[in-house]
C-alpha positions in Angstrom: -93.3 7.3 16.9 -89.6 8.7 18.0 -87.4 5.7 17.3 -85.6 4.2 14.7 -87.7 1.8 13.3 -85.6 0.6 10.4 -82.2 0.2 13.2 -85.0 -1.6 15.6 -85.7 -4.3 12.9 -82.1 -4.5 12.1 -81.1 -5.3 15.6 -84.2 -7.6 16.4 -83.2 -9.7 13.1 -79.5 -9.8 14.3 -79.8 -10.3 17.4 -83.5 -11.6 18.0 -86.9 -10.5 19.9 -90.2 -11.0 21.1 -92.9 -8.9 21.5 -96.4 -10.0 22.1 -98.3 -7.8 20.3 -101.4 -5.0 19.9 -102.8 -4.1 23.4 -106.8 -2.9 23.6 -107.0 0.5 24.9 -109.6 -1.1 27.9 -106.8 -3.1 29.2 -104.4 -0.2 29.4 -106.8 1.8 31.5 -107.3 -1.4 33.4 -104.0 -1.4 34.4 -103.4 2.6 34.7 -106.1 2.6 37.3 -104.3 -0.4 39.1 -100.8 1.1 39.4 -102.3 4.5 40.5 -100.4 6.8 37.9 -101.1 8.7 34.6 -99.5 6.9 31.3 -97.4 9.1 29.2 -98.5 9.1 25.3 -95.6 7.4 24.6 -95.5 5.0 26.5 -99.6 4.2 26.0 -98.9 3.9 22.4 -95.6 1.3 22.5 -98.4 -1.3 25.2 -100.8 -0.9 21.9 -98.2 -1.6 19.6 -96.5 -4.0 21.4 -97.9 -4.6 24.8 -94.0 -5.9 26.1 -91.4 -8.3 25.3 -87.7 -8.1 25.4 -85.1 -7.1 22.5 -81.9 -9.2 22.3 -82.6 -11.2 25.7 -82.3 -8.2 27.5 -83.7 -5.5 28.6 -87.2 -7.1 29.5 -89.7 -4.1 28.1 -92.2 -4.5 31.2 -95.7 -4.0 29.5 -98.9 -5.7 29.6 -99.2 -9.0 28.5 -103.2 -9.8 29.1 -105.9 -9.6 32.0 -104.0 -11.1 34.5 -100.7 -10.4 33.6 -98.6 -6.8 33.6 -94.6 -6.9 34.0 -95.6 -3.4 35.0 -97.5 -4.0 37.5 -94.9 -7.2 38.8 -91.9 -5.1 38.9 -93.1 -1.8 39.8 -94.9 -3.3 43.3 -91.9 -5.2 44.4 -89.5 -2.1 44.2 -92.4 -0.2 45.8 -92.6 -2.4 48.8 -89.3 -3.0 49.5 -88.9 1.3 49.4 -86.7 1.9 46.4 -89.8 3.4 44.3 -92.0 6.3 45.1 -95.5 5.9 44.0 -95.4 8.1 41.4 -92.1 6.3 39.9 -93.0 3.4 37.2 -90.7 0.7 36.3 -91.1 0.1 32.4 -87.8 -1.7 31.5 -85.4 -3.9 33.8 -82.2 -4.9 33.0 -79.4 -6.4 35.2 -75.7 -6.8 35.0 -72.3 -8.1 37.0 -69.5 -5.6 37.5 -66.2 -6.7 38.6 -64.6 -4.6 41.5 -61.1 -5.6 42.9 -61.5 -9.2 42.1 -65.1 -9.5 43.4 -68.3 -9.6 40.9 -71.4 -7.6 42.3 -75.1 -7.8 40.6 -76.7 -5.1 39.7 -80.3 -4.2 38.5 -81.4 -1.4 36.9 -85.0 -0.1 36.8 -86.0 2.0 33.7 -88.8 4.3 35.6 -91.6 7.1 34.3 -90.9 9.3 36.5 -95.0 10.8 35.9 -94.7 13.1 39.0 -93.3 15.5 36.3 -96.1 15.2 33.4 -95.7 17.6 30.7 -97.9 17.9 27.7 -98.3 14.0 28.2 -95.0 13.0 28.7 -92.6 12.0 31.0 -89.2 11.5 31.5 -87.2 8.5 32.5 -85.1 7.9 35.5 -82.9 4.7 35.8 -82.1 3.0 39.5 -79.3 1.2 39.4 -80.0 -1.3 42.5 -77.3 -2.9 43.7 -76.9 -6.4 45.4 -75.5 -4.9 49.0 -78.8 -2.7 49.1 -77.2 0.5 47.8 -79.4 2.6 44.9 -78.0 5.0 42.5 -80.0 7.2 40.4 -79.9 9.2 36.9 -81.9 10.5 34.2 -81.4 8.4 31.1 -84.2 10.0 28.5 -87.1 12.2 28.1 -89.8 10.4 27.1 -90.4 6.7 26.7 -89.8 6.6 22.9 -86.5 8.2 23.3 -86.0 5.8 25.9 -86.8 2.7 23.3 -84.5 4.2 20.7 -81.9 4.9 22.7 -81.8 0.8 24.1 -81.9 -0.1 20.5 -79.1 2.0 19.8 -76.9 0.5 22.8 -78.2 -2.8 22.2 -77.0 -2.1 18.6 -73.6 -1.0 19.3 -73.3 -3.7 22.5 -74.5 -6.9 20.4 -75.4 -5.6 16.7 -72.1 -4.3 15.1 -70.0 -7.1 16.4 -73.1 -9.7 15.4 -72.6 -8.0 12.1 -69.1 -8.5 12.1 -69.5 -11.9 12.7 -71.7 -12.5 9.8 -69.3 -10.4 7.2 -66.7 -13.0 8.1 -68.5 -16.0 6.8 -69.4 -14.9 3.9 -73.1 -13.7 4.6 -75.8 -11.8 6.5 -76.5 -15.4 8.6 -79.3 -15.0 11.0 -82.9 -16.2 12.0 -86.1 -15.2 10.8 -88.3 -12.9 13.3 -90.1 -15.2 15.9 -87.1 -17.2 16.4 -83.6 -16.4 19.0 -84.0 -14.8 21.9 -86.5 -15.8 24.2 -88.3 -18.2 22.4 -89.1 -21.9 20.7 -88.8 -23.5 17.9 -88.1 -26.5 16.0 -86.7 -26.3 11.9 -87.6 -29.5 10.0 -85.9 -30.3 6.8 -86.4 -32.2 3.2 -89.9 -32.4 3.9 -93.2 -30.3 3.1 -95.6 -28.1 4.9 -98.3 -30.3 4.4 -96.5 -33.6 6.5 -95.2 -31.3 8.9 -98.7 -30.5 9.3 -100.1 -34.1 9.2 -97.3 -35.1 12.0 -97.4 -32.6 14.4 -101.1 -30.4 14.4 -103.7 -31.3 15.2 -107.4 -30.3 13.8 -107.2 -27.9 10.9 -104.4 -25.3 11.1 -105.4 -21.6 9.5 -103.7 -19.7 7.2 -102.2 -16.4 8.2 -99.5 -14.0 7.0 -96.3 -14.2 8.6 -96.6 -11.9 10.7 -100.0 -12.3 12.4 -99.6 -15.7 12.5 -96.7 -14.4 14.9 -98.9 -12.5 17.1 -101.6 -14.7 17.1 -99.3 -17.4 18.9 -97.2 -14.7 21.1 -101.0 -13.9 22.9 -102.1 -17.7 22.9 -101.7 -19.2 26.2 -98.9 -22.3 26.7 -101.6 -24.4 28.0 -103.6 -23.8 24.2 -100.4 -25.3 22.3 -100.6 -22.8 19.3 -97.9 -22.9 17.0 -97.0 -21.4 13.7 -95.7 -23.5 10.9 -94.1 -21.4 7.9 -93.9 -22.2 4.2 -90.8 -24.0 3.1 -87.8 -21.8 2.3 -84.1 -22.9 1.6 -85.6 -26.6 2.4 -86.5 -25.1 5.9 -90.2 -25.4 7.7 -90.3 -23.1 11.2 -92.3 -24.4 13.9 -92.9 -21.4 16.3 -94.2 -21.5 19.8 -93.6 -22.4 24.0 -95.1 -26.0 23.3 -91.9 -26.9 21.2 -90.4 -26.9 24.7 -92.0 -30.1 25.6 -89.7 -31.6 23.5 -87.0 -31.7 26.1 -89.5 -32.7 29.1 -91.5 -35.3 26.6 -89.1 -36.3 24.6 -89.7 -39.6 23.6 -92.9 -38.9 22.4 -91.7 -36.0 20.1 -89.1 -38.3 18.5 -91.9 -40.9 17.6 -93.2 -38.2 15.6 -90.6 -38.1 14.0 -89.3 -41.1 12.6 -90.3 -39.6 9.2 -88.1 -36.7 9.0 -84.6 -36.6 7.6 -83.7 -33.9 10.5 -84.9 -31.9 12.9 -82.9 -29.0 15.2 -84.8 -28.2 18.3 -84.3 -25.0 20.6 -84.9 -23.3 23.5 -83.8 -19.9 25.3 -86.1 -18.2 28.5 -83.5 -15.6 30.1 -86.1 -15.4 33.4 -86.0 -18.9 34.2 -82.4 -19.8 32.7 -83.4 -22.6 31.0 -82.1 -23.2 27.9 -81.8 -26.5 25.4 -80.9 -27.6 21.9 -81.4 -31.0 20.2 -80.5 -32.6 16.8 -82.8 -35.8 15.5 -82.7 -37.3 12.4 -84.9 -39.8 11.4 -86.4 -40.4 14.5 -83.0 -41.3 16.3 -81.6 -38.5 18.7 -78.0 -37.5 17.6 -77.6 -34.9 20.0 -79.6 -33.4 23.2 -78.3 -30.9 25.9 -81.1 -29.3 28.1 -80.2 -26.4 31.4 -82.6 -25.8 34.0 -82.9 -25.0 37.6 -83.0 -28.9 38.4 -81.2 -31.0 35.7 -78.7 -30.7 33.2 -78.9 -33.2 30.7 -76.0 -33.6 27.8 -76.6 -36.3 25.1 -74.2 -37.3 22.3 -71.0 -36.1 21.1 -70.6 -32.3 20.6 -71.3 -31.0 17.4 -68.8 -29.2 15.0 -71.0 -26.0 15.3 -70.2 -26.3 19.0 -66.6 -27.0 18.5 -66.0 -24.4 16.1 -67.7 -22.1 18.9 -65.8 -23.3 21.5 -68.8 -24.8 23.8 -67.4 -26.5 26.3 -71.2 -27.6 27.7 -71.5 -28.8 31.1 -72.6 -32.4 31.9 -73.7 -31.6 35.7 -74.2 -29.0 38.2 -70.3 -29.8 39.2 -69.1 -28.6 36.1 -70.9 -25.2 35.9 -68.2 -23.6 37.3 -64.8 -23.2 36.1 -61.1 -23.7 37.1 -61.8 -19.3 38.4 -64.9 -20.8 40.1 -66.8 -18.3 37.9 -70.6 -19.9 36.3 -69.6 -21.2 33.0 -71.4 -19.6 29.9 -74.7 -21.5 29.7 -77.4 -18.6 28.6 -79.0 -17.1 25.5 -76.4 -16.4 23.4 -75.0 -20.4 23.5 -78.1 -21.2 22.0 -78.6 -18.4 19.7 -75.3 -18.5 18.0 -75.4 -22.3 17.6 -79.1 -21.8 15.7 -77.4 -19.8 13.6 -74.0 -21.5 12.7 -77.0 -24.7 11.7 -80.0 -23.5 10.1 -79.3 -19.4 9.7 -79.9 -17.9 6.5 -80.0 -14.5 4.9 -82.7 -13.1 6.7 -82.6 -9.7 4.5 -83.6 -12.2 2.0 -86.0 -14.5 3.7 -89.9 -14.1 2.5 -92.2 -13.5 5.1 -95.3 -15.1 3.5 -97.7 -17.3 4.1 -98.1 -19.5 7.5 -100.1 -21.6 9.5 -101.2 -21.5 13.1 -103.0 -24.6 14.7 -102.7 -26.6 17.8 -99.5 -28.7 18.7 -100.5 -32.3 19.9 -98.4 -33.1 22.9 
């Protein structure tokens, strides 16, 4: 593989990152023969590695995600029928940014494409359209392969996040971050002063398995939402992790969630999904809810005082749809990164330090 695995793990624990996992080689010729083009080696091998997922929030690595499901396959045919994408053009990674011209901001997205009408000894390289919101497209090469193509986004996403993530960290004292599974892209509840087993008893139900780390990771990322699989780590620091899209009922079933638990001293709850912009955060302890702020495309809802993690980050936190713009009528910051850097400033830890051993997957009862 031609990329940098050790800078890929060092940006993915700064900065966080989901990826749902090994990819059977049936499924990949499934979806080869749907999309009507050759795979490159390189890019064949990152679906059976990782099939997709996104590093730092952004860019989305469009893989395959199961049966019925290819970010491939979703973002290459809507280019293709609006005309931007010959049919031998791919689309493998999307990202999207806002550039400022003369006072006015303009969208852009780019489309990271295998260009496999110029195969070569299995590979391909990669052409990036730059689609902009008043229909104009722009088009350059970016790498030649899709493994130089990963390394170099890690690189960027490194320099552009990492080193200033980094910097961050040296000034309080320590290598502060969250454990892989949790950050960007993801959900997750950390209980503390209690132990695996009652976190177990409280919220599984049926009789959880015990995995490594690590598989029990990839065992949830390919579970369905609707199966409510979650993985519960060993205690570290005081700390349990409860891993998986079902902790995001919390903010939509709330009162039920904080029945459960009356028992613990303190729970943090979070949320982050950069494709539907919804984002939350909660803090209970004892049962009692201290603090709650949930962002979607219908509510806002903002519970309790502000926090002195949000205060010493400077969250001003909107209260209503009115307030998400401010005095330069520009949205007010209400994405990833609020949520991310607040998990951090309250339950990060070293993660060069942090022991990825034994876990538990079962089913959440909601």
């Amino acid at each position: 593989m031609m990329y940098n695995e050790a800078l890929f793990e060092r940006v993915r624990s700064l900065c966080g990152g989901r990826f749902k996992g090994e990819i059977e080689e049936s499924l990949i010729d499934k979806w080869e023969e749907k999309l009507g083009v050759c795979f490159p080696d390189s890019y064949r091998e990152f679906l059976r590695k990782f099939g997709d997922g996104s590093l730092c929030g952004m860019p989305y690595l469009g893989g395959i995600s199961s049966e019925d499901f290819s970010a491939a396959w979703e973002d290459t045919s809507k280019y293709r029928e609006k005309g931007i994408l010959p049919q031998e053009h791919l689309v493998v990674a999307t990202s999207g940014d806002v550039v400022k011209t003369n006072g006015e901001a303009y969208g852009v997205d780019n489309l990271y494409c295998l260009d496999t009408g110029h195969m070569a000894d299995g590979e391909c390289p990669v052409l990036v359209y730059h689609v902009w919101e008043n229909g104009e497209v722009e088009l350059e090469e970016y790498a030649s392969n899709y493994w130089k193509m990963f390394d170099k986004m890690v690189q960027e996403l490194y320099l552009e996040k990492g080193v200033e993530k980094e910097a961050w960290l040296a000034s309080k004292g320590g290598k502060r971050g969250l454990p892989t599974g949790m950050g960007y892209k993801s959900c997750f509840m950390v209980v503390e002063g209690v132990s695996q087993k009652a976190v177990l008893d409280i919220f599984l139900q049926g009789k959880a398995k015990k995995y490594t780390y690590k598989d029990g990771l990839a065992i949830v990322g390919k579970a369905d939402i609707q199966e409510n699989t979650v993985l519960v780590s060993s205690v570290y620091k005081k700390q349990i992790y409860i891993i998986g899209d079902t902790v995001s009922q919390f903010f939509y079933d709330t009162e039920r969630f904080l029945e459960k638990c009356k028992e613990l001293p303190k729970v943090y709850v979070y949320m982050t999904h950069r494709v539907s912009e919804t984002h939350g955060f909660a803090l209970v302890e004892n049962g009692e809810l201290v603090r709650f702020f949930c962002y979607d495309e219908d509510d806002i809802r903002n519970i309790g005082k502000p926090l002195p993690e949000e205060i010493a980050l400077e969250y001003q936190l909107p209260h209503s749809f009115k307030d998400v713009r401010n005095k330069e009528k520009e949205f007010t910051i209400v994405n990833e990164d609020v949520i991310v850097e607040l998990a951090i400033r309250q339950v990060g830890i070293d993660v060069e330090q942090y022991p990825y051993k034994d876990a538990r997957v079962g089913e959440m009862m909601v």
